[in-house]
Structure formats: structure tokens, C-alpha cells
mmJSON file of the N, C-alpha and C atoms, coordinates in Angstrom:
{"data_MODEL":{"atom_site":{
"group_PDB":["ATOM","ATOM","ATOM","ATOM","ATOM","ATOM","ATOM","ATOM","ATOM","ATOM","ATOM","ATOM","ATOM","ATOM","ATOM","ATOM","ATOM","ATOM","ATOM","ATOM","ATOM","ATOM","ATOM","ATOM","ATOM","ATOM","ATOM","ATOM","ATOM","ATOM","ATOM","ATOM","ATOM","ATOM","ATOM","ATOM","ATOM","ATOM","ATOM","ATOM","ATOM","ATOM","ATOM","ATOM","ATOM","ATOM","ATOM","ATOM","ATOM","ATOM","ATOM","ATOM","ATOM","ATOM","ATOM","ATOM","ATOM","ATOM","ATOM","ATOM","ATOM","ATOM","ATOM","ATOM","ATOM","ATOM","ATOM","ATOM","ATOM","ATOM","ATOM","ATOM","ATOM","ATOM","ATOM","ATOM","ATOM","ATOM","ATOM","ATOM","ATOM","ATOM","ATOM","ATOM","ATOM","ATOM","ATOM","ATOM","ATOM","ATOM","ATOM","ATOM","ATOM","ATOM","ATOM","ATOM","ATOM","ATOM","ATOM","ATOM","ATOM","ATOM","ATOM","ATOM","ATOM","ATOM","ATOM","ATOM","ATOM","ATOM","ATOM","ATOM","ATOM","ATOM","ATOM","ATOM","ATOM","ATOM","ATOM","ATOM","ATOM","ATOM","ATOM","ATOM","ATOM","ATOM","ATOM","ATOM","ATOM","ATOM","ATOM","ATOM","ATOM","ATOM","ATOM","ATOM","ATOM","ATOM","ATOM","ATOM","ATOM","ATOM","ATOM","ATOM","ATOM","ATOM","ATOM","ATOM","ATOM","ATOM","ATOM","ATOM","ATOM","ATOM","ATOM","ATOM","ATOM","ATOM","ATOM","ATOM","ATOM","ATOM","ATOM","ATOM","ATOM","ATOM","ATOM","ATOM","ATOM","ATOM","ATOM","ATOM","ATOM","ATOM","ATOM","ATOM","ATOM","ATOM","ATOM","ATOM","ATOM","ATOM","ATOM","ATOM","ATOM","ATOM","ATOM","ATOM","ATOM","ATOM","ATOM","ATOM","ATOM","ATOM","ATOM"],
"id":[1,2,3,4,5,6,7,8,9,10,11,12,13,14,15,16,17,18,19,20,21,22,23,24,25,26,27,28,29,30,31,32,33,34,35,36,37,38,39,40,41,42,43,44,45,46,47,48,49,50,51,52,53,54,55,56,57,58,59,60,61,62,63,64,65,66,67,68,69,70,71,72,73,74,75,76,77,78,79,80,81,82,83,84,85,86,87,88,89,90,91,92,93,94,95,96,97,98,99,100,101,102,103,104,105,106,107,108,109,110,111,112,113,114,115,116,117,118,119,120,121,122,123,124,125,126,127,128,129,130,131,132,133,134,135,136,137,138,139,140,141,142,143,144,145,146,147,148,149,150,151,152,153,154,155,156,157,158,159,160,161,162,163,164,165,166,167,168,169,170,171,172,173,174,175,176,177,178,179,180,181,182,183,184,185,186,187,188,189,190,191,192,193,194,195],
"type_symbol":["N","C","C","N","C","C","N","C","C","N","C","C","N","C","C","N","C","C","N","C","C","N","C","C","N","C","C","N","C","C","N","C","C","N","C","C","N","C","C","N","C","C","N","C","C","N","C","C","N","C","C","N","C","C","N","C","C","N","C","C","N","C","C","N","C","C","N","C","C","N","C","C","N","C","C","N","C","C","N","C","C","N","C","C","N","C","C","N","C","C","N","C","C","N","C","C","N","C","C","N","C","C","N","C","C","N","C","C","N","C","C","N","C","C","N","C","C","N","C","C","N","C","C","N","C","C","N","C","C","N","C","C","N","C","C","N","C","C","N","C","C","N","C","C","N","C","C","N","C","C","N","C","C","N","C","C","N","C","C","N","C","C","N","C","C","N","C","C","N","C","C","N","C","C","N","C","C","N","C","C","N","C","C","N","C","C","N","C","C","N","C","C","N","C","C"],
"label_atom_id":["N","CA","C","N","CA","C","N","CA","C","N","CA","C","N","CA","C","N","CA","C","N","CA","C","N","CA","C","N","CA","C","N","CA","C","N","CA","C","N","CA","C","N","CA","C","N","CA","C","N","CA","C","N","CA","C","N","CA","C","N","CA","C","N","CA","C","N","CA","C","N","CA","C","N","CA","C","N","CA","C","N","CA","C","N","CA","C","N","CA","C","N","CA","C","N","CA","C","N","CA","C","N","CA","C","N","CA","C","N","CA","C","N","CA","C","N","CA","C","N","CA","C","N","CA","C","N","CA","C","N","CA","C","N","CA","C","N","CA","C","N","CA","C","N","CA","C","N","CA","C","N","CA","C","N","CA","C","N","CA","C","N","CA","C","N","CA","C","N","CA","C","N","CA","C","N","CA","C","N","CA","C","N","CA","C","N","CA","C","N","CA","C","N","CA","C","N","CA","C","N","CA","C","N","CA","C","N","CA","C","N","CA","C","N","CA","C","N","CA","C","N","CA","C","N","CA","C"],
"label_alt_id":[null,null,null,null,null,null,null,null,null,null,null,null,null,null,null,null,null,null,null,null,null,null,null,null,null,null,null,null,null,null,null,null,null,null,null,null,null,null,null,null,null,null,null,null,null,null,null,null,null,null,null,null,null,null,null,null,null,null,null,null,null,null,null,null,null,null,null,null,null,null,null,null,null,null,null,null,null,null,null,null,null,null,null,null,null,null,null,null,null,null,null,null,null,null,null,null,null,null,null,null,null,null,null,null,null,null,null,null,null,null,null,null,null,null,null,null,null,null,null,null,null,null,null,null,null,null,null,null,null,null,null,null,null,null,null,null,null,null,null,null,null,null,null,null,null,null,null,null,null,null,null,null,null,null,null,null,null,null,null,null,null,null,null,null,null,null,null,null,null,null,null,null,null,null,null,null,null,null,null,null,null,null,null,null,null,null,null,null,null,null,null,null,null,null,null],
"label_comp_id":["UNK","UNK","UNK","UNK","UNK","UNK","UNK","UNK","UNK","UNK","UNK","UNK","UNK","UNK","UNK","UNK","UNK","UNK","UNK","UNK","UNK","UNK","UNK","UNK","UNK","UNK","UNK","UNK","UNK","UNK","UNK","UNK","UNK","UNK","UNK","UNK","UNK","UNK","UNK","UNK","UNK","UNK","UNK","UNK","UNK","UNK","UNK","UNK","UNK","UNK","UNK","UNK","UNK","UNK","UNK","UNK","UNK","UNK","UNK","UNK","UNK","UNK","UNK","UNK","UNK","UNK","UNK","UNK","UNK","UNK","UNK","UNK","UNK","UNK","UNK","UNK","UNK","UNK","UNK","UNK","UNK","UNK","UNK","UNK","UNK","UNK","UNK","UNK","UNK","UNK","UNK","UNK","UNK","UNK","UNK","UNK","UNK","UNK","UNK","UNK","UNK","UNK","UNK","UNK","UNK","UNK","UNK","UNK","UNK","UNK","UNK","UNK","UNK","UNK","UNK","UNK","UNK","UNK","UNK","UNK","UNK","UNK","UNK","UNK","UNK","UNK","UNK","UNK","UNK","UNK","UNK","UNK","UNK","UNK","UNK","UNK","UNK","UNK","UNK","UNK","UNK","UNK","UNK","UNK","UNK","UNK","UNK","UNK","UNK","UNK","UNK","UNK","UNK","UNK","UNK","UNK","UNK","UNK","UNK","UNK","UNK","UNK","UNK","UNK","UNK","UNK","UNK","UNK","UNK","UNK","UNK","UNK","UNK","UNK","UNK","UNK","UNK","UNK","UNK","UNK","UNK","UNK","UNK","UNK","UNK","UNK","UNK","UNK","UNK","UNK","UNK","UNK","UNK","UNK","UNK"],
"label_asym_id":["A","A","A","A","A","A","A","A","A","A","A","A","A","A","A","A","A","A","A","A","A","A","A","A","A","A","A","A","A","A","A","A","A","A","A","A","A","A","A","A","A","A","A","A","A","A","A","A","A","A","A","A","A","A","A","A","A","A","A","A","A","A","A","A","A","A","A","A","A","A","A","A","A","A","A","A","A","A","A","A","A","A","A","A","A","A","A","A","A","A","A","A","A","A","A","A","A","A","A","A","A","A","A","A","A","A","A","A","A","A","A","A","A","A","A","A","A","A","A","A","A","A","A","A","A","A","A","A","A","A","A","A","A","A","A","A","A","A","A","A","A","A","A","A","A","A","A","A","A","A","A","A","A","A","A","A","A","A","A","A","A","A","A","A","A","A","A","A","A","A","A","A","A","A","A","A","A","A","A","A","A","A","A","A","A","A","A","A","A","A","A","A","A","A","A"],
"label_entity_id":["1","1","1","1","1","1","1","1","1","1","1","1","1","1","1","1","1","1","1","1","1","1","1","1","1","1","1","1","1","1","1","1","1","1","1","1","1","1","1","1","1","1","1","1","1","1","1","1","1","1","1","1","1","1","1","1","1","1","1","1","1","1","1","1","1","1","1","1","1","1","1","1","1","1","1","1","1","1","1","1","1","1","1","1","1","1","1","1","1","1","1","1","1","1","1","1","1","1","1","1","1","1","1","1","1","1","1","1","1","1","1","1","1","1","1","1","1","1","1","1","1","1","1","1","1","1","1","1","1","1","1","1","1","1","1","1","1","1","1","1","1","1","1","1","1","1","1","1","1","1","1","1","1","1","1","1","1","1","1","1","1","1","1","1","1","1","1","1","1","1","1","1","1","1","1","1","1","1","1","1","1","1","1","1","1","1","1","1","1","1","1","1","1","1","1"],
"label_seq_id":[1,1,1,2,2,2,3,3,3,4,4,4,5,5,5,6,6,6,7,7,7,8,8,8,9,9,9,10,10,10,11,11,11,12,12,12,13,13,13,14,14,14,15,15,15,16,16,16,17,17,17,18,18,18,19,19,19,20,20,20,21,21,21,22,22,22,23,23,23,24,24,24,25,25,25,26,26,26,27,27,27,28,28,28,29,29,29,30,30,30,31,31,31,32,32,32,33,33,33,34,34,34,35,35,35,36,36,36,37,37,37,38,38,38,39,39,39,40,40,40,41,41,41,42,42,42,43,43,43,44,44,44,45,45,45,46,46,46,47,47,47,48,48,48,49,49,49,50,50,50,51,51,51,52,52,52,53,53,53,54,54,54,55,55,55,56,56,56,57,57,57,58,58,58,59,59,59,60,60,60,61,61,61,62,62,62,63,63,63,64,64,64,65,65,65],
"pdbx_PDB_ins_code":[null,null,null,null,null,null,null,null,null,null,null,null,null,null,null,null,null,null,null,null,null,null,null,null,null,null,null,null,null,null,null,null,null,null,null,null,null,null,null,null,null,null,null,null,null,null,null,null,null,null,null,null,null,null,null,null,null,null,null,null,null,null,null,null,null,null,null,null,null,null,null,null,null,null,null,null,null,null,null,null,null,null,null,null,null,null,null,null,null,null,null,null,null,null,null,null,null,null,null,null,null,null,null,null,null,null,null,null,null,null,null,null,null,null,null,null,null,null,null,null,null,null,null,null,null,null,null,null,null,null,null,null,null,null,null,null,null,null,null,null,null,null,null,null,null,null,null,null,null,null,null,null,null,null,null,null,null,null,null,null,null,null,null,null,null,null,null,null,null,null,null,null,null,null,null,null,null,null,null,null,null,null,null,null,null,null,null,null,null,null,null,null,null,null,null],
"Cartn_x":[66.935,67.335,67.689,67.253,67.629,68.864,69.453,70.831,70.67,71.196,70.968,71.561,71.1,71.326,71.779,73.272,73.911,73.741,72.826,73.354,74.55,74.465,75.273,75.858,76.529,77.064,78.37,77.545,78.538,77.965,79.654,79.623,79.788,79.479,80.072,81.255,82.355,83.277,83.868,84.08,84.207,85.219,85.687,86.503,87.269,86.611,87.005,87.441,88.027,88.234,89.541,90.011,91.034,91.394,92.937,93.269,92.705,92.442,91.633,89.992,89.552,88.249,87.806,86.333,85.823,84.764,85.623,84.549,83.99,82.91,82.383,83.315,83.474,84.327,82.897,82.708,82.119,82.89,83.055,83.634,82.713,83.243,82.204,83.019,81.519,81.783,82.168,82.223,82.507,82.06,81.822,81.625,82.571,83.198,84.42,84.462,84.391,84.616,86.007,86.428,87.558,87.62,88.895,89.663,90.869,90.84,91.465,93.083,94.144,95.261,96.556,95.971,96.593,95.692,95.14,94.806,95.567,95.109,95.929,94.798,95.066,93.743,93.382,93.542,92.425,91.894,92.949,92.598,92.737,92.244,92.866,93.535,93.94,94.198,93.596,92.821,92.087,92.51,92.35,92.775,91.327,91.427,90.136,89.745,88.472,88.436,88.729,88.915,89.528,91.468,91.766,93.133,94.489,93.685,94.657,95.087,93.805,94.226,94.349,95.088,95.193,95.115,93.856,93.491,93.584,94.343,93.817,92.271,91.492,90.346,90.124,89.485,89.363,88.488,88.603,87.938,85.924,86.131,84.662,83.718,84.842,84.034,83.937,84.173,84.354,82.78,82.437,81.04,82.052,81.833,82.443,81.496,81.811,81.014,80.945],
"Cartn_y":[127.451,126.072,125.513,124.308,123.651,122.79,122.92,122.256,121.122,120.164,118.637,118.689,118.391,118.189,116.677,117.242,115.579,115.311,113.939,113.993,113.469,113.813,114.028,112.224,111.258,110.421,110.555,109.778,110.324,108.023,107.545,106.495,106.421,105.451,105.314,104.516,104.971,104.782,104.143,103.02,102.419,102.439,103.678,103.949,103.707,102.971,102.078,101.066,100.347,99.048,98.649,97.552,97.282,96.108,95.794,94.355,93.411,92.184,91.115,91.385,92.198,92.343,91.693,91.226,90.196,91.292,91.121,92.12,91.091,91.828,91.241,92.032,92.202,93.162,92.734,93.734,93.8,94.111,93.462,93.394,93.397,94.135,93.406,92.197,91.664,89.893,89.019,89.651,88.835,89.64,88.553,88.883,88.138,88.821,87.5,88.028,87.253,87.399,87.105,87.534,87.328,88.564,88.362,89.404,89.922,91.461,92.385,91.808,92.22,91.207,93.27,94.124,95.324,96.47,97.745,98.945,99.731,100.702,101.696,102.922,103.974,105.066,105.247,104.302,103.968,102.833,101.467,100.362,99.527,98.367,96.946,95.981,95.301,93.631,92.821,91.927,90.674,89.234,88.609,87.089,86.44,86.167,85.596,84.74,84.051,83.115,81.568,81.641,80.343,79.973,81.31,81.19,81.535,81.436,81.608,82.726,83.963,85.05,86.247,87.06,88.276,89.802,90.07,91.482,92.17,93.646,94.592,94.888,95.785,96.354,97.81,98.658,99.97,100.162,101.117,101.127,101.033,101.34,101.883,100.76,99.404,98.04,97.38,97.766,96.719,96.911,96.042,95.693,95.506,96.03,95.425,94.574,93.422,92.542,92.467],
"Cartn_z":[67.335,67.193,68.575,69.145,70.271,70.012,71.008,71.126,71.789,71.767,72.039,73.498,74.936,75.87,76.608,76.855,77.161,78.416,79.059,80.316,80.743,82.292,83.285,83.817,82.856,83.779,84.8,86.054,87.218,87.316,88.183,88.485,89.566,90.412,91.925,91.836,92.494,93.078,94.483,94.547,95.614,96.48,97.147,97.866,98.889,99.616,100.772,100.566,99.587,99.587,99.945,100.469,101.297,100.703,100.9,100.651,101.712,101.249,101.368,101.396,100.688,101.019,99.938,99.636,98.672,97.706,96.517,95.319,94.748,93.557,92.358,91.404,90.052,89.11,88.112,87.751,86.198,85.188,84.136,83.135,81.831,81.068,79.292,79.334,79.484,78.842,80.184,81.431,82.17,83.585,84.621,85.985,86.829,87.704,88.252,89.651,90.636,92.036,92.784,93.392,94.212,95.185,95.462,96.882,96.748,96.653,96.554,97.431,96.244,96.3,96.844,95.922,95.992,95.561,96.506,95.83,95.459,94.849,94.098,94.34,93.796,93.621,92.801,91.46,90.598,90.328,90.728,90.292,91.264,91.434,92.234,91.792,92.209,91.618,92.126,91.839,92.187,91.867,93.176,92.963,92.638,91.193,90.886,91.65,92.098,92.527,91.893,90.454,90.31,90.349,91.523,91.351,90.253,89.003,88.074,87.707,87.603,87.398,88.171,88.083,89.033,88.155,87.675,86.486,87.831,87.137,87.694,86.877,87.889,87.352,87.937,87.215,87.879,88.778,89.376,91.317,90.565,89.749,89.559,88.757,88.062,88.067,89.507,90.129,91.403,92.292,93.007,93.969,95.032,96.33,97.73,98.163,98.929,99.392,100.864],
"occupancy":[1.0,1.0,1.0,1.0,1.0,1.0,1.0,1.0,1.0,1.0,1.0,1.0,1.0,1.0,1.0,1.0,1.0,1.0,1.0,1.0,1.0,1.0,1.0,1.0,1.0,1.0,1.0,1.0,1.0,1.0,1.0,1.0,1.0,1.0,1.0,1.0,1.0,1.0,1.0,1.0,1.0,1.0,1.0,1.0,1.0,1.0,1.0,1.0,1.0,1.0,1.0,1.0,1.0,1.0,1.0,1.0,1.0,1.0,1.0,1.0,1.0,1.0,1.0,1.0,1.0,1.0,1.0,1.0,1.0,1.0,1.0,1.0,1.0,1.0,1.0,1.0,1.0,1.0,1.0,1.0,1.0,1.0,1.0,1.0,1.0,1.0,1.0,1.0,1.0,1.0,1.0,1.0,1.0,1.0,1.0,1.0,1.0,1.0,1.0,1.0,1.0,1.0,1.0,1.0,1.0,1.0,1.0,1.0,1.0,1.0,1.0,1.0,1.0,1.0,1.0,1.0,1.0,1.0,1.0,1.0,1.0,1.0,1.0,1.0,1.0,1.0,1.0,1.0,1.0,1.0,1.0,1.0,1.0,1.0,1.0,1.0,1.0,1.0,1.0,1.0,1.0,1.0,1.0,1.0,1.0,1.0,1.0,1.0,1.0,1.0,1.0,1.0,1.0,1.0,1.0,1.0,1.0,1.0,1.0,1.0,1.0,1.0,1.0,1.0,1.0,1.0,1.0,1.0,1.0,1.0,1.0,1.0,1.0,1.0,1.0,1.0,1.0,1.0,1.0,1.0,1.0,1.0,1.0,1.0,1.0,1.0,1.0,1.0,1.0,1.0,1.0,1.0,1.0,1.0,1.0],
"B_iso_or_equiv":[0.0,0.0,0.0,0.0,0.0,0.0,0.0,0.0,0.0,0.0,0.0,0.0,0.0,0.0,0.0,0.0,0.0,0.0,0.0,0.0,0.0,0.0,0.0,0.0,0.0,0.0,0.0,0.0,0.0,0.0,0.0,0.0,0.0,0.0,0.0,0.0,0.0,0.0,0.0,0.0,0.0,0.0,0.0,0.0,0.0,0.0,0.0,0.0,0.0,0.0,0.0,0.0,0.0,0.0,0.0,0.0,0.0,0.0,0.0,0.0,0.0,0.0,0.0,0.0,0.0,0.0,0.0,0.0,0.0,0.0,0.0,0.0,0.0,0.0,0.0,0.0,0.0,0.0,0.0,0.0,0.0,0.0,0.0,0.0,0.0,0.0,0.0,0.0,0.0,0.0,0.0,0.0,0.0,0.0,0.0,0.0,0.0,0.0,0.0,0.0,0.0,0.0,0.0,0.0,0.0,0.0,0.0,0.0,0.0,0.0,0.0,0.0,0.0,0.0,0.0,0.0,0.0,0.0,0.0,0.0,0.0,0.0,0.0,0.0,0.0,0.0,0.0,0.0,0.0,0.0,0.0,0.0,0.0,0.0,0.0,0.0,0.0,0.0,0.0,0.0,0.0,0.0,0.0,0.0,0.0,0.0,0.0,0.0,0.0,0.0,0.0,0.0,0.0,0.0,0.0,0.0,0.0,0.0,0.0,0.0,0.0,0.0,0.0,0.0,0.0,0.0,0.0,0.0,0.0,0.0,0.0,0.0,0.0,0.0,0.0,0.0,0.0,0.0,0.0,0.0,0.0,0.0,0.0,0.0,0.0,0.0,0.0,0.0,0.0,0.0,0.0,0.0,0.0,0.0,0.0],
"pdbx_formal_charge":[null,null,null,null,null,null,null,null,null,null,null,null,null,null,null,null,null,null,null,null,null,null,null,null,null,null,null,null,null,null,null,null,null,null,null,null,null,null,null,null,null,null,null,null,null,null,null,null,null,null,null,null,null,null,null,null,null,null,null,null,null,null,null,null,null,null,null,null,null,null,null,null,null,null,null,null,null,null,null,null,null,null,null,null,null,null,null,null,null,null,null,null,null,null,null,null,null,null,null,null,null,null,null,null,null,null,null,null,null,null,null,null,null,null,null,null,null,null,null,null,null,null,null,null,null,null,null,null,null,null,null,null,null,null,null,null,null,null,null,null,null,null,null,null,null,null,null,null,null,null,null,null,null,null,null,null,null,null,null,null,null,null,null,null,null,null,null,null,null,null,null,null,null,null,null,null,null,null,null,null,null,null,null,null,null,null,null,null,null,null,null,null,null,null,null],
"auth_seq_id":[1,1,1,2,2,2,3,3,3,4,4,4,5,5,5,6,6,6,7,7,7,8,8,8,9,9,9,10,10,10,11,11,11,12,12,12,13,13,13,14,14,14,15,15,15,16,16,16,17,17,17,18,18,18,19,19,19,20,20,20,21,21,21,22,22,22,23,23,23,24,24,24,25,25,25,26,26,26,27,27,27,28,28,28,29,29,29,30,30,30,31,31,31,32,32,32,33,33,33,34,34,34,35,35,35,36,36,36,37,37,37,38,38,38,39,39,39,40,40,40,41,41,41,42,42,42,43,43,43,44,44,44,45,45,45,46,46,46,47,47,47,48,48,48,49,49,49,50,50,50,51,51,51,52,52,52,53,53,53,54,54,54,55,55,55,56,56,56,57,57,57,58,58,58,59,59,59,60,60,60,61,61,61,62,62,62,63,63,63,64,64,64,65,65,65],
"auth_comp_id":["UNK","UNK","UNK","UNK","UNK","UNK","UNK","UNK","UNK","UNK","UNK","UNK","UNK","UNK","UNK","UNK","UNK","UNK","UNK","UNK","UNK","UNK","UNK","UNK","UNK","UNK","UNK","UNK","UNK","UNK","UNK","UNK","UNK","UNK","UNK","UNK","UNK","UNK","UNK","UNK","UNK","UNK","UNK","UNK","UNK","UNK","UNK","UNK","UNK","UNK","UNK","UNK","UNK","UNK","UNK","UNK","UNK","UNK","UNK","UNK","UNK","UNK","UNK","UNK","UNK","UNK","UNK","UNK","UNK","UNK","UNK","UNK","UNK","UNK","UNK","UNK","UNK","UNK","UNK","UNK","UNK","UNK","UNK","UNK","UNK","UNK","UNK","UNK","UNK","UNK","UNK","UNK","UNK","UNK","UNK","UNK","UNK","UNK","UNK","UNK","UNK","UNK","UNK","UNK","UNK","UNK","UNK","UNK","UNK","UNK","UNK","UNK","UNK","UNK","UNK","UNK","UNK","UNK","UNK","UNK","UNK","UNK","UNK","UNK","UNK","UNK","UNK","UNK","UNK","UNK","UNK","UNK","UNK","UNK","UNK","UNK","UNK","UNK","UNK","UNK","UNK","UNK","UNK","UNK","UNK","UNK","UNK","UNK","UNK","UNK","UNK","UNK","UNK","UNK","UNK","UNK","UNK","UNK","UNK","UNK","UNK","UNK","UNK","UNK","UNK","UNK","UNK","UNK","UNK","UNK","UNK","UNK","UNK","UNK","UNK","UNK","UNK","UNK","UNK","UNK","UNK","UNK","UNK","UNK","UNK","UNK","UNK","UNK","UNK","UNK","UNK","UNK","UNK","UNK","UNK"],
"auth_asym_id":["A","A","A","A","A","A","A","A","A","A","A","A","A","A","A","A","A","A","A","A","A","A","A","A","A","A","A","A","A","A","A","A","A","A","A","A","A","A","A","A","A","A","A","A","A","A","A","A","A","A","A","A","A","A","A","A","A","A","A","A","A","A","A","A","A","A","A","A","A","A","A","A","A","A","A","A","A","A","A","A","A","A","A","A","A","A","A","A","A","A","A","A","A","A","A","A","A","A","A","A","A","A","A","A","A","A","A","A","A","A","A","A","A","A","A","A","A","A","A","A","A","A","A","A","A","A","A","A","A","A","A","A","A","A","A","A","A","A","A","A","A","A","A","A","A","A","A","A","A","A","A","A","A","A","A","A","A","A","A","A","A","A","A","A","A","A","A","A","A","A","A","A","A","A","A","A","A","A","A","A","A","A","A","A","A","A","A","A","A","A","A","A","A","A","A"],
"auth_atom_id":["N","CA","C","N","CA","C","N","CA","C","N","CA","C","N","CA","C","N","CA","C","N","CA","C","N","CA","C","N","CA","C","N","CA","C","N","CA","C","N","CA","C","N","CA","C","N","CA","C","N","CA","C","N","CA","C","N","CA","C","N","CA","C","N","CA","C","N","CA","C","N","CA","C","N","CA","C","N","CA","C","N","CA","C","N","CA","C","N","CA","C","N","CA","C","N","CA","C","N","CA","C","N","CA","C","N","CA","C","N","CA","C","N","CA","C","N","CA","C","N","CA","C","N","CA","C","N","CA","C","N","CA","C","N","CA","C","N","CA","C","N","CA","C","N","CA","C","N","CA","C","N","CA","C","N","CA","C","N","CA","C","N","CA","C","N","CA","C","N","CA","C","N","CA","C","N","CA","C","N","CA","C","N","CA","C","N","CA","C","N","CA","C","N","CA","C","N","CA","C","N","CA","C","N","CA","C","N","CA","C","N","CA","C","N","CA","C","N","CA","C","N","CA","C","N","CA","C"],
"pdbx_PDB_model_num":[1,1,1,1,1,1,1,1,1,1,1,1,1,1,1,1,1,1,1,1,1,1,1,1,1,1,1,1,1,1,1,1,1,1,1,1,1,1,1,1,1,1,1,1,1,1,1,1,1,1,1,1,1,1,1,1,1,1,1,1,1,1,1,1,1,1,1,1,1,1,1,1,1,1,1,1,1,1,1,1,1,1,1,1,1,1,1,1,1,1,1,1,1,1,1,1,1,1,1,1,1,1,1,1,1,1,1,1,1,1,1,1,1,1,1,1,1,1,1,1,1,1,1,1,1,1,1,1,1,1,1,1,1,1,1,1,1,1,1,1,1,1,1,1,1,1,1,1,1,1,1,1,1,1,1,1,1,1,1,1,1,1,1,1,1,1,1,1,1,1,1,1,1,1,1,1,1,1,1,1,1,1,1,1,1,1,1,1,1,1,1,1,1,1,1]
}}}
């Protein structure tokens, strides 16, 4: 009997990122741009670009720009 073979997801991780630097964040249901407000070593905070909001997001939705 063959056993069902799972692959291997591996994500990139954006490691370098610094406060004030300019991401994209992927989100379900949303794409939002701004600049890294605080890192952490898993997550950021982002000043959306329409100002209002500040989500953290995890290092591994984020695009560096």
C-alpha cells in the first residue's frame, strides 16, 4: 500500500526588515502598504498607508520594498 506523500511547505521570511522601511502585507482579503512602525522576531506593526490603522502582521506576510 502507498502512503500519501505530503509536501514540504517552507515560506520566505523576511528578515531584515527595519523600522521605517516600506512593505506590502498580504492578508486574506486584503493587500495594504505602509512602513514598518515596530519589529519583533515574528511580527511587525505597520502604519497603513491610509493612516488609520496600525495591524501587526507576521514577518512572513510582509514584501520589503
Amino acid at each position: 500500500m502507498l502512503e500519501a506523500v505530503r509536501p514540504r511547505v517552507t515560506m520566505a521570511v523576511e528578515g531584515d526588515v527595519e523600522v521605517h522601511d516600506a512593505v506590502r502585507v498580504d492578508l486574506p482579503g486584503a493587500t495594504l502598504y505602509g512602513i514598518v512602525l515596530q519589529a519583533e522576531e515574528d511580527r511587525v506593526q505597520v502604519r497603513v498607508s491610509d493612516g488609520q490603522r496600525l495591524p501587526w502582521a507576521e514577518r512572513w506576510r510582509l514584501i520589503l520594498y
